[in-house]
N, C-alpha and C positions, 0 to 999 in steps of 0.2 A: 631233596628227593621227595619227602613227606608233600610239601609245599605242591611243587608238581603234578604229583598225582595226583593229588585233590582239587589244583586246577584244571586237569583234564575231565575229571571227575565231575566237577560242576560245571563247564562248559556243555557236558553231554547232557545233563540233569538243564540248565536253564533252557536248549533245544527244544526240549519233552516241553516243559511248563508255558514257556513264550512264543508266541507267535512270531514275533519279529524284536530284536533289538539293534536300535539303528544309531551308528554315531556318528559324529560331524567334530571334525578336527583330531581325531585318534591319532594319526599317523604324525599332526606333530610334538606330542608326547617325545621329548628325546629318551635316548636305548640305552643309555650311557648317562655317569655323575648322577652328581648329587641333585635328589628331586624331591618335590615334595608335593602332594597331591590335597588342591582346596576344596572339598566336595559339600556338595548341598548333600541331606540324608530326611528324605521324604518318608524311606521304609525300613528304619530298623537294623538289624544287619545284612538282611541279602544285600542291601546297599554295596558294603563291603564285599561280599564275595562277585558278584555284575563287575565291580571297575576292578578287584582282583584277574575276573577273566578276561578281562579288556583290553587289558595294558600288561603287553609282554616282557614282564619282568617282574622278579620277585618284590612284594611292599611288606612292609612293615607298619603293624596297624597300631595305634591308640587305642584303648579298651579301657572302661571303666574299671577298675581295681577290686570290688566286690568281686566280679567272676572270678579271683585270682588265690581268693581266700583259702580255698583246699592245696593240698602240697601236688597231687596226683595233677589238680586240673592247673594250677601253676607249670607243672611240665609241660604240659601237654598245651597250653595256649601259648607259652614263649616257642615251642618247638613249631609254633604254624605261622610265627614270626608278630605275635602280638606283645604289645608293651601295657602295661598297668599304667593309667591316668586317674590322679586322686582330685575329686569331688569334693565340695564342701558338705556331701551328700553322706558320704564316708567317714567326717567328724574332722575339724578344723585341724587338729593337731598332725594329723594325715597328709594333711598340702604340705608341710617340707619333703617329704618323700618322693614331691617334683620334680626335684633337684636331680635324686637320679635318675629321673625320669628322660629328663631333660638330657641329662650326660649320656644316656644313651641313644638318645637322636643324634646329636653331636657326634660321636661316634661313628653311626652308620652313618651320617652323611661324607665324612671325613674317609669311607672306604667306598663312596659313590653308592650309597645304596637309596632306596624309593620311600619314602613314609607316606601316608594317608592318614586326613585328617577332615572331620568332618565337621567344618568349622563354624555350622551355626551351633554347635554346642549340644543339641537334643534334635529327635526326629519326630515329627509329626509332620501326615499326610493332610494339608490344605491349600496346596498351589499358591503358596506363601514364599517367600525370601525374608530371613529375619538379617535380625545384625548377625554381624560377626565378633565373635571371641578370639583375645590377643593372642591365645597360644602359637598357634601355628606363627605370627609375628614373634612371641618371644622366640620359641624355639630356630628359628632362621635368621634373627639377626643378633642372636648368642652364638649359634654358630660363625654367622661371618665374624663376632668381634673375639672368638676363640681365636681363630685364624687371620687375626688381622689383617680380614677383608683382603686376603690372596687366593681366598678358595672361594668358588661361586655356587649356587644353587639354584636351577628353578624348580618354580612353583607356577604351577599347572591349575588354576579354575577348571570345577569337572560340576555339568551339574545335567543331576537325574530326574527325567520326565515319566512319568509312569502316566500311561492313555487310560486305563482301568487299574486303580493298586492294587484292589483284593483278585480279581477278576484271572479264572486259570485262560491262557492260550489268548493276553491281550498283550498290548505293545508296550515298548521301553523307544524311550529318544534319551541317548546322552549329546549333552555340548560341551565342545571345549573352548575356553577363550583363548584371547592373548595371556601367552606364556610369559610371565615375570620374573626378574632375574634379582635378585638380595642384592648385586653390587651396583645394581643401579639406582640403589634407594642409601649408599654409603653417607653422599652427604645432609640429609636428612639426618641419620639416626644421628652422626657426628652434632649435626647443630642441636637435636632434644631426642634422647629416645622413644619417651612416652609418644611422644606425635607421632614419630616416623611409626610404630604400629598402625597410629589410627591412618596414616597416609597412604601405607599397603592396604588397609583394611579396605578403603574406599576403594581403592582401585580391582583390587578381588569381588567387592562385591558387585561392581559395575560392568563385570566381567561375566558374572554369574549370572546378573539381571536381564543380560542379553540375550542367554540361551536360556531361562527360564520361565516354564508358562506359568505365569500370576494373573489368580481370578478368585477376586471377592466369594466368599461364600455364598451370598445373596444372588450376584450372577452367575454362579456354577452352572444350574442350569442351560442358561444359555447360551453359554459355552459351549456346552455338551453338544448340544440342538445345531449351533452354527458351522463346530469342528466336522461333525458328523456327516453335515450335508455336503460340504466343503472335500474338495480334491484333495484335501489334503491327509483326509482320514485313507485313502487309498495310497496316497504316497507316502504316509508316514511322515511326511513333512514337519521336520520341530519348527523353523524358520516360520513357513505359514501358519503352524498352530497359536504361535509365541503372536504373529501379527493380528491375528483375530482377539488373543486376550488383551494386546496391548490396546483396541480400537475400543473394547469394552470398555477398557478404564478411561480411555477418553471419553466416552460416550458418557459414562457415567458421571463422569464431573462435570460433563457441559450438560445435560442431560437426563437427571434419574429417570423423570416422568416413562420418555421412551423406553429403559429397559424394563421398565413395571411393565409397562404396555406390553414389549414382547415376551418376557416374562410369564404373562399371564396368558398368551397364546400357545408358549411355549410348551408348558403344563398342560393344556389341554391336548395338546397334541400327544404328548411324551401319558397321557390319561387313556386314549384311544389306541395308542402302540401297545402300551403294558397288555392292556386289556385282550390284546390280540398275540399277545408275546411276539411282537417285533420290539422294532425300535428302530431309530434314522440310518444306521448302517445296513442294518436289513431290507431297509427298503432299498438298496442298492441293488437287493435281488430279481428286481424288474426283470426280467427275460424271459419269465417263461418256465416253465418244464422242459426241460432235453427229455429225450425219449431216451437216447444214446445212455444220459448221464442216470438216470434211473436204473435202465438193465445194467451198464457196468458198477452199479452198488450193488445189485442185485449180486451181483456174478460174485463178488468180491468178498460180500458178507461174510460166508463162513470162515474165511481166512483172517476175517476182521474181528470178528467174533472171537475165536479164537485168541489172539494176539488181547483183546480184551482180557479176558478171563483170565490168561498167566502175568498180566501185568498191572491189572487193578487192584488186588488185593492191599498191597502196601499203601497207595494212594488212597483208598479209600479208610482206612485206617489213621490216616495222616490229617484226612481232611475232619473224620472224626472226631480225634484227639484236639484237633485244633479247635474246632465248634464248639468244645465243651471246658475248653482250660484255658484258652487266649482271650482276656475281656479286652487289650487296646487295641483299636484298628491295626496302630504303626506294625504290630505285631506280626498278625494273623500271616501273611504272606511268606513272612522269614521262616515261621516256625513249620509252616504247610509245608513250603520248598524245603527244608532241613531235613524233617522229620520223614518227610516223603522218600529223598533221598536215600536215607539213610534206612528207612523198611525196605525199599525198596534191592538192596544192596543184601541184607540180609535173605530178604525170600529167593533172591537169585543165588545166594550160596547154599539155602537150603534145598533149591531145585537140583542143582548141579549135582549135589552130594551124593541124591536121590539118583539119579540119568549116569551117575559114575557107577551105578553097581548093575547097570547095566551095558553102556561101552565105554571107551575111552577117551569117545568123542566128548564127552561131556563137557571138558574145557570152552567150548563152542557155546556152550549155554549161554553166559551172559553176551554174547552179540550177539545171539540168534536171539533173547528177550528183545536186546536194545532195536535191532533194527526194525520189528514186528510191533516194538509200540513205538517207533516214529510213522510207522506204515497206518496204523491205527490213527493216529491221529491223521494222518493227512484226510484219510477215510471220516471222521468226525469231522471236521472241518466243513469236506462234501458233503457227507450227509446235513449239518445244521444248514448249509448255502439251499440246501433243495429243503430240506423243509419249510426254511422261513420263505422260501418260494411259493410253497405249496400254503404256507399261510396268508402270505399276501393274496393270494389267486381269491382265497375264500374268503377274504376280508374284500375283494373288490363285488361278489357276490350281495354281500349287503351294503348296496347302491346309497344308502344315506348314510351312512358313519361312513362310508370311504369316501363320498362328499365333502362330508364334514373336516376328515382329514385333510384334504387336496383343499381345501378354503384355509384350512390354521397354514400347512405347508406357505401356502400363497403369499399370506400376511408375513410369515417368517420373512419370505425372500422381499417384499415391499419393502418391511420397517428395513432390515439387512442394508440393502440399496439406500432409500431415502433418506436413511439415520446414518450412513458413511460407517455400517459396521462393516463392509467389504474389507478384505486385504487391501492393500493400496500395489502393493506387488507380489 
């Protein structure tokens, strides 16, 4: 029940925060049995709660075993369906505590239930793919040799794309790969078990590599500049995004000189946007001023306003807190999104309480909040689309840096072309 609510609960909260998140191959996630989920973890633990809201059915999570250390917070993180994973981080003598670790993944799979496992082992945010670690391999082929290989499991590749990590009201791409089955890998573990891990290993991560966008740190830029211009940042496209990093790193092998060249164009460009508070997606805002689209913010404002002001408070509190206590990037976003949530939750019951001693309506309060800051934001949204309009217009006013602009753009789309960094499809 606990479980539930809190899914519903974060589904409505990542709404508010994200602009769009989009997945490819969800649906074939099976509803039913034993499964087990192989994820990439780019950011920390929203991670976990994003493919908790995702995948319709309850999981069961691995958690470092520090968090677990209080009696109270031991309650309460087994009751949300998490299990304690012991670290060499925790002190060696702590790794046999595995064991039950282990027995109780066995367990829930053996009553068809879901685990999640984020199998490069730690999270950090650099459009990387590391190795992968054996657990999820022990734990699924301990399970088949509990059940002497009469009980199946899949294991589902889940891997998470964030377009902007810190960035409030930017995009998610999850991919799913081909779905792997434990008894297909039976004669394998039978001939060596240590291989048959690394044998699933390869094949998960091959799976993971397809739907994940990997770009050198060095060409991140680039990236950025390419995806941006590219259809693909309007369709949300993971497929086309994944194919513009993957031409990078070809380019880059066959290549360096060229991506320095663009590189340095790059910059220049992405130097004159700053400067202007755009940036390549903003320039999408070509159009114009609506006249229409002006007066209807006009008209709308105070209701926006409004809806602001009963619904800021906690967010801005969150973003605060976060500014001043979070030093890792992986961080920042989990504890923004947590923490926000979670003030936010609070000032709504103290609104209510208040609005109760005057009707009885008050119960109403928290979705007259919720729906007044999705309305708000849609409203933000408009408003940033016309202003960065309204900054383009004035950035075209001075005729020589918007020159200058429209010659780096130019060169972009040349090298782009001439250097095969186009998608192929």
């Amino acid at each position: 029940m606990l479980y539930r609510f809190l899914q519903f609960l974060m589904r409505s909260s990542l709404a508010a925060h994200y602009l769009e998140i989009k997945g490819i191959g969800l649906k074939r996630i099976p509803k039913k049995g034993a499964l087990m989920v192989a994820a990439t973890h780019p950011n920390s633990f929203l991670d976990a709660v994003i493919i908790a809201c995702l995948i319709d059915r309850p999981l069961h999570f691995l958690a470092r075993s520090d968090v677990f250390s209080a009696k109270w917070a031991d309650k309460i993180l087994r009751s949300l369906n998490l299990i304690p994973i012991y670290r060499m981080q925790e002190g060696h003598k702590n790794l046999s505590r595995n064991d039950d670790t282990f027995k109780e993944c066995h367990r829930i799979l053996e009553e068809g239930g879901a685990i999640l496992i984020f199998v490069e082992g730690l999270s950090l945010i650099d459009f990387k793919l590391r190795p992968l670690k054996k657990g999820l391999a022990r734990i699924a082929f301990g399970f088949a040799d509990k059940n002497d290989f009469k009980l199946n499991c899949a294991i589902v590749p889940l891997s998470l794309n964030y377009d902007r990590p810190k960035d409030f009201r930017s995009k998610i791409n999850i991919g799913v790969g081909q779905i792997q089955y434990i008894l297909d890998y039976q004669a394998d573990y039978e001939l060596n078990a240590n291989s048959s891990f690394e044998i699933l290993n390869e094949v998960l991560k091959k799976e993971l590599a397809e739907h994940t966008i990997q770009v050198e740190e060095i060409n991140y830029m680039v990236y950025k500049a390419l995806a941006e211009l590219d259809s693909c940042f309007e369709q949300n496209s993971l497929n086309r995004k994944i194919l513009i990093a993957n031409q990078i790193s070809k380019v880059d092998q066959e290549n360096s000189e060229c991506l320095k060249e663009l590189n340095s164009v790059v910059l220049n460009a992405f130097d004159i946007l700053k400067r202007n508070k755009l940036n390549f997606r903003k320039l999408k805002s070509n159009v114009g001023l609506s006249v229409k689209d002006v007066v209807l913010l006009i008209a709308v404002a105070p209701i926006a306003l409004f809806a602001l002001i009963i619904n800021f408070l906690p967010f801005l509190i969150a973003r605060s807190i976060t500014e001043k206590k979070v030093k890792l990037v992986e961080f920042y976003s989990s504890v923004r999104f947590v923490l926000g949530t979670i003030l936010w939750l609070v000032w709504t019951l103290i609104l209510t309480s208040i609005i109760w001693q005057f009707t009885p309506w008050a119960f109403l309060t928290p979705i007259a909040m919720y729906w007044l800051c999705r309305l708000y934001l849609r409203y933000y949204e408009k408003a940033h689309y016309i202003a960065a309009a309204y900054r383009l217009t004035q950035l075209k006013k001075d005729k020589h840096t918007f020159e200058e602009l429209q010659q780096f753009i130019k060169r972009i789309y040349k090298i782009r072309v001439s250097k095969g960094l186009s998608p192929s499809k």
